[in-house]
N, C-alpha and C positions, 0 to 999 in steps of 0.2 A: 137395621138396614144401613149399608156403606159402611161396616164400621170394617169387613176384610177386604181387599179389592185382591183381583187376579190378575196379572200381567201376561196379555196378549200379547200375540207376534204382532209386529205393525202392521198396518194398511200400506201396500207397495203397489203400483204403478205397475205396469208391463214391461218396465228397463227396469225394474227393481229399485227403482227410486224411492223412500219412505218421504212425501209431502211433509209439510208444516199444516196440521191438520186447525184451522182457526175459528172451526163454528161448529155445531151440535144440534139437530132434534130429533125428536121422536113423535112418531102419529103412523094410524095404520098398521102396527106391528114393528114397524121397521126402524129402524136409527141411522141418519144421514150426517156423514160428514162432507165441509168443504173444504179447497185449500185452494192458492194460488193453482191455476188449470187443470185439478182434479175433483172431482165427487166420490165416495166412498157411500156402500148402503149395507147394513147388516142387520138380519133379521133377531139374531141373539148377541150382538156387539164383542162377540167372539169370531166368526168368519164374517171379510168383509170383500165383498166386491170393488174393483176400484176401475174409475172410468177416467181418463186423461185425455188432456186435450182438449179442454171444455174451454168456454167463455169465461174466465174469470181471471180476477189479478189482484195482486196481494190488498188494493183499497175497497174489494168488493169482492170478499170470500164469508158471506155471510147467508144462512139458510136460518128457516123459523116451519112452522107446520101450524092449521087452522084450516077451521073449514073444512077438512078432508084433502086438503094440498101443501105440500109443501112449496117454499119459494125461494131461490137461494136467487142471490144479487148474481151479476156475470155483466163482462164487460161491456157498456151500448145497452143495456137492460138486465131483463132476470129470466129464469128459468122456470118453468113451472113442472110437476110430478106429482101424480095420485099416488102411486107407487115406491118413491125415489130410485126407481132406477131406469125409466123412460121419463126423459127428458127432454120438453120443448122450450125451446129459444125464442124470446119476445124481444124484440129491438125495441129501445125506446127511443125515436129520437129528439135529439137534444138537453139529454141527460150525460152524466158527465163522470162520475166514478158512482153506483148506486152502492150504499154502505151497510147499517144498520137497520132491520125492520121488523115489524112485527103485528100480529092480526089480533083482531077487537072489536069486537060490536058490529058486523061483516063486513069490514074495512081492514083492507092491506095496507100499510104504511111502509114507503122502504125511504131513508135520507140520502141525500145525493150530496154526496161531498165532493164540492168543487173546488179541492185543492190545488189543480193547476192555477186557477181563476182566482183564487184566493178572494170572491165577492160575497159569496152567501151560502149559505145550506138551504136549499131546495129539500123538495117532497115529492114524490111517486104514490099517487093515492090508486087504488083500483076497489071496486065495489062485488065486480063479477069473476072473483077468486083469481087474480091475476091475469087474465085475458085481453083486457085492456089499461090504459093509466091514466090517469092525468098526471101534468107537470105542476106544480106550485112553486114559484119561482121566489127567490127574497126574502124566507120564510126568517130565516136567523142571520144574524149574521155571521162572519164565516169562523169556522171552526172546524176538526177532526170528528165527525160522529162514530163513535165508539160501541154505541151499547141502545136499545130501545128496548121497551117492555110492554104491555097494555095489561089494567090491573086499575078497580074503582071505576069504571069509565072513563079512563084517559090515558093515552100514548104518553111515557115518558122516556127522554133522549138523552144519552149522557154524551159527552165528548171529552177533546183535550182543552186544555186553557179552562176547566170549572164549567164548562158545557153542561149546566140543565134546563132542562126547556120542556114542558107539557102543553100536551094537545086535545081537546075531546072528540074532532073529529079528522085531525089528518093533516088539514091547510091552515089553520089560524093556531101559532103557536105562542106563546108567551115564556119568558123566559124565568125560573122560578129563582128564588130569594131563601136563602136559609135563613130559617128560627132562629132568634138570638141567643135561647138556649139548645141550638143544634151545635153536636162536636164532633171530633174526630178521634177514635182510636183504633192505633192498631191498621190503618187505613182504611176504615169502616165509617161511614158517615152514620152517627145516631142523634134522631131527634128528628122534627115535622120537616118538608120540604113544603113551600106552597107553589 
């Protein structure tokens, strides 16, 4: 499996625009992309519907799937979809660019990278599949959150500047330490993170 790939037409907008397509999942049937102010949904990732004009911008074009929901980041909060292609808008306020997330143990996790503010990476915890959030404020200090995963019981967070940081449940994050027989090749980290 992957080892032929077929090359689709892009995913285009209604001016015929093809997005910078920067996130990916799959639940439900369906495979959702996001990109700076569009979402895309395809039931066979050969025809893709595409919707523009959405809440998002290029620090928060990030979608994950869990629980029977998808949650894609958007600007002021995130998005939520059984489906991915009805889509409702949750404001969060006092959130700042929502970036990286992902679900685990029935906990959403989305990071809020406050890169105007340049003070902290904040958290977007929600219990009741995105419907509501909390803020976790001063979580990390500040960095680009790039990438999250859940996997062992615990939320792991990568960024720019060597950004790793695990969580087991969302708010109390520790910042991890590579093995001193951890290495790099190839740009591939191998060996223990703790």
């Amino acid at each position: 499996a992957g080892a032929t790939w077929t090359p689709v037409a892009a995913a285009k907008t209604a001016d015929g625009t093809a997005p910078t397509w920067y996130s990916l999942a799959f639940g439900n049937g369906t495979f959702v992309a996001v990109a700076p102010g569009a979402r895309a949904a395809s039931a066979d990732g050969e025809a893709w519907a595409v919707e523009s004009g959405v809440r998002s911008d290029s620090a928060g074009s990030f979608v994950a799937f869990g629980n029977g929901v998808f949650v894609a980041t958007a600007t002021g909060g995130v998005a939520t979809s059984k489906d991915g292609r009805a889509w409702t808008y949750r404001p969060v306020p006092g959130v700042s660019y929502p970036a990286a997330l992902a679900y685990g143990n029935g906990t959403w996790v989305v990071a809020d990278n406050r890169y105007d503010a340049q003070d902290y990476v904040g958290f977007l915890v929600s219990k009741d599949d995105g419907v509501t959030w909390e803020i976790v404020k001063n979580a990390l200090a500040w960095g680009v959150p790039t990438g999250m995963a859940y996997a062992d019981g615990k939320f792991m967070l990568v960024g720019d500047r060597g950004m790793i940081a695990t969580s087991t449940n969302g708010r109390t994050w520790k910042t991890a330490t590579l093995s001193p027989d951890a290495t790099t090749k190839d740009g591939l980290l191998r060996g223990p993170v703790y």
